[in-house]
N, C-alpha and C positions, 0 to 999 in steps of 0.2 A: 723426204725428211728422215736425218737417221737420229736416232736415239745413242747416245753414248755421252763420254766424259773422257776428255783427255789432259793430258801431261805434256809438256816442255816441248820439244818438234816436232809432234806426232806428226805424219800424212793424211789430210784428212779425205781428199778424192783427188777424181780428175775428170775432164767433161773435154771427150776429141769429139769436133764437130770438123761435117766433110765439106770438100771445096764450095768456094764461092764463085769461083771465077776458073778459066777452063783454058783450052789451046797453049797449055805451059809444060815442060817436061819436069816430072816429079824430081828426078836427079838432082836438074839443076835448083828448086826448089828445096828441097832437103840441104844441098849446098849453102844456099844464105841462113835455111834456120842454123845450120849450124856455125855461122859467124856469129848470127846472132848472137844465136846462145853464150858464145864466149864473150860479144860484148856484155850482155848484161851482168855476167859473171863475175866481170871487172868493173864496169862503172858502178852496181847498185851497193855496196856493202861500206863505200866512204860513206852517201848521205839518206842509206838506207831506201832511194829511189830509182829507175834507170827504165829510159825507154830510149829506143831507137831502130832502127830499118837496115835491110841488108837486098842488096840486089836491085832488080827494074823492072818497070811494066808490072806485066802478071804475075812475074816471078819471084817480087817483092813480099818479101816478108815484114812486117809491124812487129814488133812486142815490148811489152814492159815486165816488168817485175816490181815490187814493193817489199818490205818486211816490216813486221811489225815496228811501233815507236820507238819499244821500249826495250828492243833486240838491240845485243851487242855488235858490233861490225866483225869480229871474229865468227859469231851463231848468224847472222845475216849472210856470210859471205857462204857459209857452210849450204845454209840452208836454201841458196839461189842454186847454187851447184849441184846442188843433191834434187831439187825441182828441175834446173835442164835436163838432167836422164834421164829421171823420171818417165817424164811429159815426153821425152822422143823416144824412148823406150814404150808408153802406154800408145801414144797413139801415129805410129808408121809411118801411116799411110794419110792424117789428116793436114788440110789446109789451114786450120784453126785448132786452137785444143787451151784450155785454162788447167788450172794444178795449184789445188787450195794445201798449203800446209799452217801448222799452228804459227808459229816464227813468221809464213812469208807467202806468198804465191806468185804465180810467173802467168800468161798469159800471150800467144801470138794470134795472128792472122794475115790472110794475103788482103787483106782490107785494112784503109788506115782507120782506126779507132780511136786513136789519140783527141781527148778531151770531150768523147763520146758518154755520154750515161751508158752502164752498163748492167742492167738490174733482169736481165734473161739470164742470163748466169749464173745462177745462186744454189747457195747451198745451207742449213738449217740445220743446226744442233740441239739437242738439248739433254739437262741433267733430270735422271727419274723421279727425282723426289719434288714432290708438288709444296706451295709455300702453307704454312698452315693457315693465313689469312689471304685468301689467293687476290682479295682487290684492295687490300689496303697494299702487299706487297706489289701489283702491278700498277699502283699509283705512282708507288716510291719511285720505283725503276723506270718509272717512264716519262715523270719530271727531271728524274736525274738523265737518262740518257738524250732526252729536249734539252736541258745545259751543255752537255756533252756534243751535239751535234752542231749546238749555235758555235762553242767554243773552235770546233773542229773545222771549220767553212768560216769562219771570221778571216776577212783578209788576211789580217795581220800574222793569221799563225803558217808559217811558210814550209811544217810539215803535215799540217792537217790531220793531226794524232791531237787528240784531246783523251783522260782519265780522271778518272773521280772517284768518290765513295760518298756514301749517305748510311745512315741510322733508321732501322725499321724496327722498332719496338714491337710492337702488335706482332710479329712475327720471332717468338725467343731471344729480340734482343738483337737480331742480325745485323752486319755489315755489308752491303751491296757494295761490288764494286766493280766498276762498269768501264768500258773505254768505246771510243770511235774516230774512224781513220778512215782515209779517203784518199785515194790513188791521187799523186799528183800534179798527172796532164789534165785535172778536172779545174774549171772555173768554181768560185767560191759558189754561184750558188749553184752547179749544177752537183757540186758537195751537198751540196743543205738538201738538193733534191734526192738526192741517190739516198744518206744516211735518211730521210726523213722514209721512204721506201724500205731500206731494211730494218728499221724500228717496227714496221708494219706488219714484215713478214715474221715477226718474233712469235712462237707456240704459244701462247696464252691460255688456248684449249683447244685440245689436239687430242684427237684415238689413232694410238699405235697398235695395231694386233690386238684390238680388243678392248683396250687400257685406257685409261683418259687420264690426261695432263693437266691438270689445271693451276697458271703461274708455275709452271717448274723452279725450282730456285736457281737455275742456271741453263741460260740458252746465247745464241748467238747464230747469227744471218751474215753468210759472207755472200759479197755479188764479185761482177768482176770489176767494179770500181773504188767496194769500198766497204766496210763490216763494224758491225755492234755488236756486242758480248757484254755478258752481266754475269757476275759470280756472287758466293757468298762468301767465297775465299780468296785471297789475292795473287788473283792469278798472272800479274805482270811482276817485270823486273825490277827492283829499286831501280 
């Protein structure tokens, strides 16, 4: 879990994990991620989604990418491309590797993953300042992000970005405003499964170095399928 607050593209991590599968030469490997890469470079930043495969046998590579909803196709495209070197710059030598940014993340493996749950993957943020009504404002947030997720995994929404805001008085009057998204090779409800999973892992009460968190007023749970975030400031795009 890290403790921080970020801005507009930030980098938030990256997680290389080693082979799955074996009797393949790295070369040639390396070779299809980096088709990959260039496809999803190209397909993801029209509709902001892109998965697909490069190569055969063991050799094959999976990946997708996503960017957020509410990301530009100019800041989408930017930021898929700045996650492929990233991610094959951090990790060489791996078979798998994920690469969380603010905007977007990218994610391969020599295993097909495609419309698998992804919730071993995660990564946890949060804002230092605690809510002054720590369970009136974890109500707030946690009905609203319960809307948010129904909204997100309803068939009918065909990018599976849902956003909101709600009013917490008891708390100076605040603005929550919250979103959740869902990578999407997922089945609607293995959406509702995944985000209902990363609402879970949200800090509620949390010691960092000593400190205790309670209701931070801004946190967020990215997996590699899918993320929830809640502000008190508005941290998405018109």
């Amino acid at each position: 879990l890290i403790s921080n607050t970020f801005s507009d593209n930030s980098y938030l991590n990256t997680k290389c994990i080693r082979s799955y599968t074996k009797n393949s030469t790295e070369d040639t490997y390396a070779s299809n991620l980096k088709k990959l890469f260039a496809d999803l470079t190209e397909i993801t930043p029209t509709t902001g989604f892109g998965n697909s495969s490069s190569g055969n046998h063991s050799d094959r590579a999976f990946g997708l990418s996503l960017c957020r909803g509410d990301v530009s196709t100019k800041d989408c495209a930017h930021c898929i491309d700045e996650a492929s070197k990233k991610i094959n710059e951090s990790c060489p030598s791996s078979r798998a590797a994920i690469i969380w940014y603010d905007y977007c993340f990218l994610k391969y493996s020599d295993l097909d993953f495609f419309g698998q749950i992804d919730t071993d993957n995660k990564l946890t943020l949060l804002n230092t300042m605690n809510a002054t009504d720590p369970e009136g404002f974890k109500k707030t947030t946690t009905e609203l992000l319960g809307n948010l997720t129904r909204n997100a995994s309803d068939p009918t929404n065909e990018h599976m970005f849902s956003r909101g805001t709600c009013f917490e008085e008891n708390n100076n009057n605040v603005t929550i405003y919250a979103m959740a998204q869902c990578s999407r090779d997922l089945s609607s409800l293995n959406c509702e499964n995944c985000l209902d999973c990363a609402v879970n892992e949200l800090p509620w009460n949390v010691t960092i170095t000593g400190k205790q968190y309670v209701s931070p007023v801004g946190a967020r749970t990215l997996t590699g399928s899918c993320s929830v975030r809640y502000e008190t400031y508005a941290f998405l795009n018109n």
